[in-house]
C-alpha positions in Angstrom: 5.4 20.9 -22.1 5.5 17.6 -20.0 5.7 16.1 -16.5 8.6 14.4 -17.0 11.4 15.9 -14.6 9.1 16.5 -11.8 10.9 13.6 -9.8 13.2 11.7 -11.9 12.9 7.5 -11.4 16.1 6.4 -9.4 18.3 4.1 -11.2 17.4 0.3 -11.5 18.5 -1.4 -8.2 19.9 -4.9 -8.2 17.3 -7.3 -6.2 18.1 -8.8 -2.4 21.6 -10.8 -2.1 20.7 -13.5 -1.2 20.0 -16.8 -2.7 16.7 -16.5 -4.7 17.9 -13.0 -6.6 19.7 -14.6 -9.6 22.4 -11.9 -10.7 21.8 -10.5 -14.3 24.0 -12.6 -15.8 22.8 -15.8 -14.5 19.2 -14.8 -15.0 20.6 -14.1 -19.0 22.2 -17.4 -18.7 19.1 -19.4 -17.6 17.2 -18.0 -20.1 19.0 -18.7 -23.5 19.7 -22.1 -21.9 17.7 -25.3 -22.9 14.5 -25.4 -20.7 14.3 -28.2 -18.3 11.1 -30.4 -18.5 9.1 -31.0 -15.5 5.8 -33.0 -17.2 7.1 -36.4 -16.5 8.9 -35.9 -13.4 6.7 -36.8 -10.4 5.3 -33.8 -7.8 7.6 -33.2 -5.0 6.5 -35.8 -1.7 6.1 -34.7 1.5 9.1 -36.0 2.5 11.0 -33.7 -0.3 9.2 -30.8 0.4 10.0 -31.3 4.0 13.9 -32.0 2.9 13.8 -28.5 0.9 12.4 -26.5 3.5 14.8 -27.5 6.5 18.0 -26.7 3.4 16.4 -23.6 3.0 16.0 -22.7 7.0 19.8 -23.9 7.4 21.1 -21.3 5.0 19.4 -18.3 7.3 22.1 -16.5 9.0 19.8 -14.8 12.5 22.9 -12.1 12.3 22.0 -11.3 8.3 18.2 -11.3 9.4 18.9 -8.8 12.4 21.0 -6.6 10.0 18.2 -6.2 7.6 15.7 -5.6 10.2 18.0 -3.0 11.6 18.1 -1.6 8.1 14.5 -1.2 7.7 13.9 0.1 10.9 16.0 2.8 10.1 14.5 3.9 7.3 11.2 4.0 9.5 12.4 6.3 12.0 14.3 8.0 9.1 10.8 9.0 8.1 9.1 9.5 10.8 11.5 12.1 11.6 11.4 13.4 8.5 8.7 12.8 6.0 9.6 12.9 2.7 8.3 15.7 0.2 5.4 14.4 -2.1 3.7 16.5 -5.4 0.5 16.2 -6.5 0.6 16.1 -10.4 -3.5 15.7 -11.3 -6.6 15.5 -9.3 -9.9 14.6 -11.0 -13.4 13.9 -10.3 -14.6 9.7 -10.7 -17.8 8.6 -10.7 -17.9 5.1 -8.4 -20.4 2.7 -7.7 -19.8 3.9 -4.0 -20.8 7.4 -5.2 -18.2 10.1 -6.6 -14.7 10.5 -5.7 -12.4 12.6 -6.5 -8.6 11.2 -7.4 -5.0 12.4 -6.4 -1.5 11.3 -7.9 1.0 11.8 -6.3 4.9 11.0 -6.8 7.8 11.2 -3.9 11.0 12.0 -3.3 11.2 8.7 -1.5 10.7 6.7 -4.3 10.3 8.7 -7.4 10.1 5.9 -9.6 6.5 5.1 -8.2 3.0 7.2 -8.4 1.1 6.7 -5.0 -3.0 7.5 -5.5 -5.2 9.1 -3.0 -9.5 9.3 -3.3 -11.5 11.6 -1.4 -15.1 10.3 -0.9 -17.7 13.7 0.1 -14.9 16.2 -0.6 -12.5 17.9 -3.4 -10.0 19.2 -1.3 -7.2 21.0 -3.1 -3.9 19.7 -2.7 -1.4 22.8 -1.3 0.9 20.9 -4.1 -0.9 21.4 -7.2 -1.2 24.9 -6.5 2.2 25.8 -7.9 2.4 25.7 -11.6 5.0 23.5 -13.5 7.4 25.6 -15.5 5.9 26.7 -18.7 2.6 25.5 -18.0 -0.2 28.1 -18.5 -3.2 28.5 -16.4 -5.6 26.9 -18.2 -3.4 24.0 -18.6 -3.1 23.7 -14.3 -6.8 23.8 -14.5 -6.5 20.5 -17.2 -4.8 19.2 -14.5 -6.7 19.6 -11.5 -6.6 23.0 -10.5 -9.9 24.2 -9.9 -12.3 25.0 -7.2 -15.4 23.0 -7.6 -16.1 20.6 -10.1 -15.7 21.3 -14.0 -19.0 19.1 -14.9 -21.9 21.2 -15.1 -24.0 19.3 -12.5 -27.0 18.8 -15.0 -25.3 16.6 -16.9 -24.9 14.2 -14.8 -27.1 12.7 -11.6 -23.9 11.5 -10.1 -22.6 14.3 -9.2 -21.9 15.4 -5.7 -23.0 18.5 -4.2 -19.7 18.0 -2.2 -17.0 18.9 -4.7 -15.4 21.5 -2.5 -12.0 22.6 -0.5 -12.7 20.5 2.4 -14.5 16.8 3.2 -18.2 16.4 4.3 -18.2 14.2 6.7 -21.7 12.8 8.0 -21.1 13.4 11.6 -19.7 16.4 10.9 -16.6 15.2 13.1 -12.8 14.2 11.6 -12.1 12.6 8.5 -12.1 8.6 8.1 -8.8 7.3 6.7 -7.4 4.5 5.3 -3.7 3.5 4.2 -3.7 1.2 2.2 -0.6 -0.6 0.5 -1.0 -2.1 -2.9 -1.9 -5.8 -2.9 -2.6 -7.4 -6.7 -3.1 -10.9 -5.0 -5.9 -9.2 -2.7 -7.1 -6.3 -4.1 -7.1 -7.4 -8.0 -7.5 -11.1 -7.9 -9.5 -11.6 -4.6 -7.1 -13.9 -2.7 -8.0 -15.2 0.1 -4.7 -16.0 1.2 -4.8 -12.2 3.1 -7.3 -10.1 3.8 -6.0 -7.2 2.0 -9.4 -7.2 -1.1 -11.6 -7.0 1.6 -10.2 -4.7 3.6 -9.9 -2.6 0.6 -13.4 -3.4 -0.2 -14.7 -2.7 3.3 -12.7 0.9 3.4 -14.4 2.2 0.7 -17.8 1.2 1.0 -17.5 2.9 4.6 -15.4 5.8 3.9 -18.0 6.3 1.4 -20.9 6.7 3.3 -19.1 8.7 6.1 -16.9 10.9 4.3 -13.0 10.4 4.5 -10.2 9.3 2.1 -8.3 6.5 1.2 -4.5 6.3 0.6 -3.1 3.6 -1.6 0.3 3.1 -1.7 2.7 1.4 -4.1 3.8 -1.2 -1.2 3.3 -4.1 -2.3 4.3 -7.4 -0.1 4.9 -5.4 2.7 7.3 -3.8 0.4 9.4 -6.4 -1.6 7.3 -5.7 -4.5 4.9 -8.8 -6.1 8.3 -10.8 -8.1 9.4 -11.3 -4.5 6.0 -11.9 -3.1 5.4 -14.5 -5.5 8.4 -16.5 -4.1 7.2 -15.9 -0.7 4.2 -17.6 -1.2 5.9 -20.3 -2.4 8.0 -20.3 0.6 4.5 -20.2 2.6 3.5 -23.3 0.8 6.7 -25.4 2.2 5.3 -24.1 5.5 6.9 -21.5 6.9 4.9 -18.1 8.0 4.9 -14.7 5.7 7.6 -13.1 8.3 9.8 -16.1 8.0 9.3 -16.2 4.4 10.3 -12.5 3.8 13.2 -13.1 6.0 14.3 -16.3 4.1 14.1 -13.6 0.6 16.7 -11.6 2.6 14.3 -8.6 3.5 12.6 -7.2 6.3 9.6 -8.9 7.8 7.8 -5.5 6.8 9.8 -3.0 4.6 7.1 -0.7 4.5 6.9 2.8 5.9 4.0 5.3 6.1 5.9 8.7 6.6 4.3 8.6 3.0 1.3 8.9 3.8 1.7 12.1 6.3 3.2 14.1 4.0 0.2 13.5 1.4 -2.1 13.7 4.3 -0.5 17.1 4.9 -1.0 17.8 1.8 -4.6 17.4 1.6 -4.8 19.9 4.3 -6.1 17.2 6.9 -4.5 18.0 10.4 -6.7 15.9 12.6 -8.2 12.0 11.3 -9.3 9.0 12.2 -7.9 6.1 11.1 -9.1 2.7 9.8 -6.6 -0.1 10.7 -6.0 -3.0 13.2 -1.9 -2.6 13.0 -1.0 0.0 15.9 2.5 0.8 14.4 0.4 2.9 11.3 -0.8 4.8 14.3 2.6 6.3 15.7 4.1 6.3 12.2 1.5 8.3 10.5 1.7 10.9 13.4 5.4 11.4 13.7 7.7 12.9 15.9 6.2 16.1 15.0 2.4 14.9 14.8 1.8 17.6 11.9 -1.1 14.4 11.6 -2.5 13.3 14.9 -4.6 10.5 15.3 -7.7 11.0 16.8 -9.3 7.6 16.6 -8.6 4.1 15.8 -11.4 2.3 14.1 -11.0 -1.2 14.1 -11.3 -3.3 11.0 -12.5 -7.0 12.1 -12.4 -9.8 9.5 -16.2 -10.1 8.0 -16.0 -14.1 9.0 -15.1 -13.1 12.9 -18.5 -11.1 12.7 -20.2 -14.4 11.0 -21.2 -11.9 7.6 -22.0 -14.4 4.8 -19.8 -12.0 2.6 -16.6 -12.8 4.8 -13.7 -14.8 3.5 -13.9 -17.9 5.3 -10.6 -19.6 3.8 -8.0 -21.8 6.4 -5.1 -20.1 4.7 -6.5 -16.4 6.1 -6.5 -18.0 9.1 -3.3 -18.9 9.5 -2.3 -15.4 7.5 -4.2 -13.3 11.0 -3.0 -15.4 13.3 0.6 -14.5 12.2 -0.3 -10.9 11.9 -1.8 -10.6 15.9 1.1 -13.0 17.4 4.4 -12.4 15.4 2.9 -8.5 14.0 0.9 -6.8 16.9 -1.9 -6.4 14.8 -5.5 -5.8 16.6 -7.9 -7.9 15.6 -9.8 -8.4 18.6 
């Protein structure tokens, strides 16, 4: 027996029209042609760079921007409406340096080609998903995969473990969960760029969630959802000077393609009805509850760059600078 056919990937999906997605063929093309060699041509000046940008900005079309923007917007409210159906497949327990956690995989019928991950710090709640066997699968096989009450380890093996590995989450105030949603960032969260403040927000979430009981949600969303090939090229657009909205918009996709009805299906899921959330951008708020709130939001808690609160561990770097000023003024973000 295997997993496969739980949620089959969708087809492959050619990349963004527009005119930094080379079609198959060209992208063949390029490659089987002779490589051009850049080691004795001279960097670009600033008067070049300057020249590239403003051909760049004359090719944008404000109608083909607005359609796209429309596009992903509807997508949003398609899922706030309707959240899609999510399945856990495993759940296990991990021992962290914040203490243990236990882990949740999940796929979508949003995206089925991706697995989304979930950790629940002070808790072991068990998803309504996994209760339902896979066909053919025996019962000590949906125990191998997560379905179990408790913990498997025998607790004195081990001074990690958690006295919390339960249906439910211990929180220390004895009060709603803490949550955060998290979209994937490699940039931030794997190399520690300090061109966003996506690492230490990540950082931040679990080291708190941690110590007050909650869970995180990480989702496969990278670059606000264009995915890192694209991201890439946007920072390379950032570089000429433009900010990460125009630069998305320049790639011929939405300013933020990303949508969270995700997260309140998995949230669902985990059988949490009532949260409080960790996040400075508003519009997580409204999306995550829906228009039938089967999530409500009890509390925003505000996540304020580690610099702004003069914390020697903050990332004091111009470019995050300019990265949160575009998220407050052009993204509504809350960072005050």
């Amino acid at each position: 027996m295997t997993l496969s056919g739980i949620y089959e990937p969708s087809p492959s999906t050619s990349d963004s029209d527009s005119l930094f997605s080379p079609s198959a063929s060209s992208l063949s093309s390029s490659i089987s042609s002779t490589p051009r060699p850049l080691e004795d041509e001279p960097a670009l000046s600033a008067a070049a760079r300057q020249q590239l940008l403003e051909r760049l900005l004359a090719q944008m079309d404000p109608a083909a921007v607005k359609q796209v923007e429309d596009a992903a917007a509807a997508v949003r409210q398609q899922q706030f409406d309707h959240p899609p159906t999510v399945r856990c497949l495993e759940r296990a327990r991990v021992s962290t340096e914040h203490g243990e956690a236990f882990l949740y995989r999940y796929v979508s019928s949003a995206d089925p080609g991706k697995e989304h991950l979930a950790w629940v710090y002070r808790g072991a709640p068990l998803a309504h998903s996994l209760a339902t066997r896979l066909a053919g699968e025996s019962e000590d096989q949906h125990k191998v995969r997560g379905y179990y009450p408790g913990t498997l380890l025998d607790p004195a093996t081990s001074q990690q473990h958690s006295p919390h590995a339960r249906d439910g989450i211990d929180t220390t105030d004895g009060g709603t969960a803490l949550v955060r949603i998290h979209s994937e960032c490699f940039t931030g969260d794997i190399m520690g760029s300090t061109r966003c403040d996506c690492g230490e927000q990540l950082k931040e979430a679990k080291r708190i969630i941690s110590q007050r009981g909650g869970v995180i949600l990480y989702l496969r969303q990278e670059g606000r959802g264009i995915g890192l090939g694209e991201k890439m090229k946007a920072y390379n657009l950032q570089d000429l000077g433009v900010d990460t909205v125009v630069a998305n918009q320049l790639l011929g996709h939405a300013s933020d393609a990303r949508t969270f009805g995700l997260a309140t299906a998995i949230l669902e899921d985990l059988g949490l009805s009532e949260i409080r959330l960790l996040t400075n951008n508003p519009d997580k708020i409204s999306s995550v509850e829906g228009s039938k709130r089967v999530v409500r939001v009890t509390e925003r808690v505000a996540m304020i760059p580690l610099a702004w609160q003069n914390k020697p561990e903050g990332i004091y770097s111009k470019e995050l600078d300019r990265y949160l000023h575009t998220k407050r003024t052009r993204m509504g973000h809350l960072l005050d």
